[in-house]
SEKOLVEX-403631 format. One record per residue (C-alpha): chain; residue number from 1; x, y, z. Coordinates in Angstrom, 2 decimals. Example, Ala and Ser with C-alpha at 12.3 -4.5 7.8 and 13.67 -1.06 7.14 Angstrom:
BEGIN
   cadena   num         x         y         z
        A     1     12.30     -4.50      7.80
        A     2     13.67     -1.06      7.14
//
This chain:
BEGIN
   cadena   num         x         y         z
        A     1      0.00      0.00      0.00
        A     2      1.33      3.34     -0.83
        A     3      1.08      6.50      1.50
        A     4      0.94     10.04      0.84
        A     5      3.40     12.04      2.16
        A     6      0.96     13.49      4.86
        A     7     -0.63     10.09      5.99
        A     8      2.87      8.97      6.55
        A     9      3.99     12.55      8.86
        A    10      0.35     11.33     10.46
        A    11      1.48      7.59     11.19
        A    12      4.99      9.24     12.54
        A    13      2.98     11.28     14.61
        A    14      0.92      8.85     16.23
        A    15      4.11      6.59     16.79
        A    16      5.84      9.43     18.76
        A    17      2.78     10.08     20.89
        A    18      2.68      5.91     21.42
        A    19     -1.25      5.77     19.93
        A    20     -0.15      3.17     17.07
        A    21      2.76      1.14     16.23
        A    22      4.47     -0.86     13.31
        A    23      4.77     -4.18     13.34
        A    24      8.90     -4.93     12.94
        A    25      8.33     -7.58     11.12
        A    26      5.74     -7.12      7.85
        A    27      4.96     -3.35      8.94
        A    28      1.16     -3.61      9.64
        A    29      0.06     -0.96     11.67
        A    30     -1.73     -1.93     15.25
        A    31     -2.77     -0.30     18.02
        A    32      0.31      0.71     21.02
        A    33      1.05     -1.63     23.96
        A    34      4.00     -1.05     25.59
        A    35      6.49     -3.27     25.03
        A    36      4.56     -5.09     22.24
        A    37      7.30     -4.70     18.41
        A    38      4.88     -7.71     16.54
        A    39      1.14     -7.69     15.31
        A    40     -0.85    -10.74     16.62
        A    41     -0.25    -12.71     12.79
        A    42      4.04    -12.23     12.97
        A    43      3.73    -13.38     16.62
        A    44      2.39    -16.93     16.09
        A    45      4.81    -17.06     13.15
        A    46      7.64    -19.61     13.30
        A    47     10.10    -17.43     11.61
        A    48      9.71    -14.98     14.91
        A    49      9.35    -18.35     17.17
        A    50     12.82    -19.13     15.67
        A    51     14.17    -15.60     16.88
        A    52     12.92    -16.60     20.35
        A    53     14.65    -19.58     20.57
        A    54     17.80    -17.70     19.57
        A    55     17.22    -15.27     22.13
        A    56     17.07    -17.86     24.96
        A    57     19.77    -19.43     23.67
        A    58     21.81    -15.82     23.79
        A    59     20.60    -15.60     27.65
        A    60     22.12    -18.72     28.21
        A    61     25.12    -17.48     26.56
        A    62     24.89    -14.33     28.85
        A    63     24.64    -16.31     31.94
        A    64     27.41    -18.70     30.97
        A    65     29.63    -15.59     30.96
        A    66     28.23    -13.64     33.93
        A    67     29.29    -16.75     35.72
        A    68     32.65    -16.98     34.25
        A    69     33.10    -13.03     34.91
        A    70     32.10    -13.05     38.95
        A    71     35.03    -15.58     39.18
        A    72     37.69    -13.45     38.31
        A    73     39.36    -12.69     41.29
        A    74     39.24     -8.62     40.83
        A    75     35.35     -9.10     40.55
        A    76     35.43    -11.19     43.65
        A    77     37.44     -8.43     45.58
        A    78     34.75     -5.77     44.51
        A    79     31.95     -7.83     45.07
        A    80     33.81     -8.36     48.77
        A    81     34.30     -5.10     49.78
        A    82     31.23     -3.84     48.42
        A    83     29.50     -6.74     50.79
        A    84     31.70     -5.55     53.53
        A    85     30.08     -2.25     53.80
        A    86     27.70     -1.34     57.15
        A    87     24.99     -0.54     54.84
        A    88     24.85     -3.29     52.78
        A    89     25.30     -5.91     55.68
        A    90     22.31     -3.98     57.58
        A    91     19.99     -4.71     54.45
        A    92     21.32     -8.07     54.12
        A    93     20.43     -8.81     57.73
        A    94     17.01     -7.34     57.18
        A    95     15.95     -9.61     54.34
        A    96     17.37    -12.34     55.89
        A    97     14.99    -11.92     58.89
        A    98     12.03    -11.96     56.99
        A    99      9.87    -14.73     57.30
        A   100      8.95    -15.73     53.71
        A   101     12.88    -15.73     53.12
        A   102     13.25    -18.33     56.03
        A   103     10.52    -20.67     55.12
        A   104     12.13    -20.40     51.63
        A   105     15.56    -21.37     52.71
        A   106     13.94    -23.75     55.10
        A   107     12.20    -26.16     52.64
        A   108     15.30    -25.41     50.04
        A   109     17.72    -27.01     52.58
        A   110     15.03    -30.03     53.37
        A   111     15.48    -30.71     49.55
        A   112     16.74    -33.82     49.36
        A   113     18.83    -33.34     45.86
        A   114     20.47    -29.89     48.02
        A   115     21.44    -32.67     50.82
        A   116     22.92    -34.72     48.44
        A   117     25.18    -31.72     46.81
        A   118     26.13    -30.80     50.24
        A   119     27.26    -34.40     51.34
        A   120     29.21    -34.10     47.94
        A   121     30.86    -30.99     48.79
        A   122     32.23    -32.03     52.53
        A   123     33.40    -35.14     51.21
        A   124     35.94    -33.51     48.62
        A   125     39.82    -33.60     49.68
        A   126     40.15    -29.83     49.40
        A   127     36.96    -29.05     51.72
        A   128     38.41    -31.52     54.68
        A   129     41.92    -30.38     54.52
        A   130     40.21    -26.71     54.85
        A   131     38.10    -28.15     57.65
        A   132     41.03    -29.39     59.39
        A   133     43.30    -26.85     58.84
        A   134     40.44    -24.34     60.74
        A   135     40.14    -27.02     63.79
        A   136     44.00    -26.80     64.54
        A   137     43.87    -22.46     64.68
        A   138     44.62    -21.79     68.38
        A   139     41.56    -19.59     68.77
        A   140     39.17    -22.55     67.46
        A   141     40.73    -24.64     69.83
        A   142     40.18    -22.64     72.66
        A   143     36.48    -21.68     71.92
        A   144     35.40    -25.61     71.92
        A   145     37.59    -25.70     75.05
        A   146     35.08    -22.92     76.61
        A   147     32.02    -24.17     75.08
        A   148     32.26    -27.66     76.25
        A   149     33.73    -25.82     80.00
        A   150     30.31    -24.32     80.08
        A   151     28.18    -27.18     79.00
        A   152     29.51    -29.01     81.56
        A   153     29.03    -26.71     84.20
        A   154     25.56    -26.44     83.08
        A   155     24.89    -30.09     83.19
        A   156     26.67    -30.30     86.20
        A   157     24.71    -27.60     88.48
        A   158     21.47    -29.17     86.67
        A   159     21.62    -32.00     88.19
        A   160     22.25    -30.29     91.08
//
């Protein structure tokens, strides 16, 4: 279909003011939603259902790399000392505290393929040597020293 030169300064005009907008795909005109590029016929198309598949497959992409990027260790330190800060503990705290955040870590951690990943993890060499390494540190010693001091004392004068 052709347009005159005024229709189409009248279709620009009703794009800018978001009343109308043009389909990215076969350029029909349809009415604005935000966030809405396709007309109802492009979207059940499987030309665009191919581009949606490509776009998960670039998310995955994107995570894949995220996850690769917040291992290097200058991202680590930032991430650190940016968790470090009073502010940012105080919030973390807060949400923490919440009770729809502890019921959800709660039935997470009764998940029985979570207790399987976890038995996993403390049974690798690395993880026991770094347990053992923190139960020889003078100062852990000498906190299990004082707990189990106290425990006793506690059984002790309950019993009377």
């Amino acid at each position: 279909m052709e347009y005159t030169k005024e229709q189409i300064d009248k279709i620009y005009e009703q794009v800018l003011r978001k009343e109308i907008t043009i389909c990215e795909m076969c350029d029909e005109i349809f009415d604005y939603v935000p966030r809405k590029i396709l007309c109802d016929k492009c979207r059940v198309d499987p030309e665009y259902r191919a581009k949606e598949r490509q776009r998960d497959e670039v998310k995955k992409k994107k995570r894949e790399y995220m996850r690769e990027y917040y291992q290097r260790p200058e991202v680590k330190a930032r991430v650190s000392e940016y968790r470090q800060r009073p502010e940012v503990k105080e919030q973390q705290r807060e949400y923490r505290q919440r009770p729809e955040v502890k019921e959800r870590k709660r039935k997470y951690k009764q998940n029985p393929e979570y207790k399987a990943k976890e038995r996993e993890y403390y049974q690798r060499p690395e993880v026991k040597e770094r347990q053992r390494e923190y139960e020889q540190r003078p100062e852990v010693k000498e906190r299990r020293r004082e707990y189990s001091r106290r425990k006793r004392e506690e059984r002790k004068n309950a019993t009377g």
